[in-house]
C-alpha positions in Angstrom: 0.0 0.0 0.0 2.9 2.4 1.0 4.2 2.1 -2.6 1.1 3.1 -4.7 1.2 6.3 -2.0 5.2 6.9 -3.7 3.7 6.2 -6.8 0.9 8.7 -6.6 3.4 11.3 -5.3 5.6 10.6 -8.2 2.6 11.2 -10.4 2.2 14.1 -8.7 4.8 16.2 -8.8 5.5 14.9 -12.3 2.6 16.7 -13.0 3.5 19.6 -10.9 6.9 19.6 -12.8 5.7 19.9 -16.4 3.3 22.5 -15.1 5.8 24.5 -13.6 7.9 24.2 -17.2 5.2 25.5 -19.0 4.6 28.6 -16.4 8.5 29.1 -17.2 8.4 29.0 -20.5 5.1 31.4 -21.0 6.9 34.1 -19.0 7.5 37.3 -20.3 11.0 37.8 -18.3 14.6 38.4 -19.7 15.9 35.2 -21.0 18.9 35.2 -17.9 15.9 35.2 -15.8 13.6 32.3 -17.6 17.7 30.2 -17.4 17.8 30.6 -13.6 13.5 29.5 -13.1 14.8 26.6 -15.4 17.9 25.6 -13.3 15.8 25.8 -9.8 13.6 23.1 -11.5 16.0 21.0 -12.7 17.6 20.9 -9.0 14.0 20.3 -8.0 13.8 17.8 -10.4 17.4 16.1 -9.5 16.2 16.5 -5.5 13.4 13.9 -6.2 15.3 11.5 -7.0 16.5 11.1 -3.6 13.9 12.8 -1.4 10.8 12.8 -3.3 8.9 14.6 0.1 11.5 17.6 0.0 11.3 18.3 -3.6 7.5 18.1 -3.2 8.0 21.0 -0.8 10.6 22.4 -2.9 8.4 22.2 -6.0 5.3 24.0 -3.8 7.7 27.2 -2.6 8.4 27.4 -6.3 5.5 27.4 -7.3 3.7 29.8 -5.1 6.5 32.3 -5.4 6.0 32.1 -9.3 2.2 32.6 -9.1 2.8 35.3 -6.2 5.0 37.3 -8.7 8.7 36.9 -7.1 10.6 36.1 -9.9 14.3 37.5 -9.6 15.4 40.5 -11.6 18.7 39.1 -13.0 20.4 35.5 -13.0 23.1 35.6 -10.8 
């Protein structure tokens, strides 16, 4: 039972993740800026490999900082 729950979260923030690529991609930002959204989600994305629960979390932040507008002026 515990491994159709991993499953479903896999499925899950799959989901989340394409979603979030998407949002990225539709942005109107400076293309330095779209680079470093990109490169958070591919940590995201590398971080659920090992700790599915924490890049769920991870994933979350990111996304609620996106749809709340903070989106970073420059990459750094």
């Amino acid at each position: 039972m515990e491994h159709d729950g991993q499953l479903e979260l896999y499925a899950a923030v799959a989901d989340q993740l394409k979603e979030a690529h998407t949002q990225v991609r539709a942005l109107q930002v400076p293309e330095g800026v779209r680079m470093a959204l990109t490169r958070k989600l591919l940590v995201i994305t590398a971080a659920a490999k090992h700790d599915l629960a924490d890049a769920a979390r991870r994933l979350e932040a990111f996304s609620a900082d996106l749809e709340a507008g903070r989106i970073p002026d420059e990459e750094r």
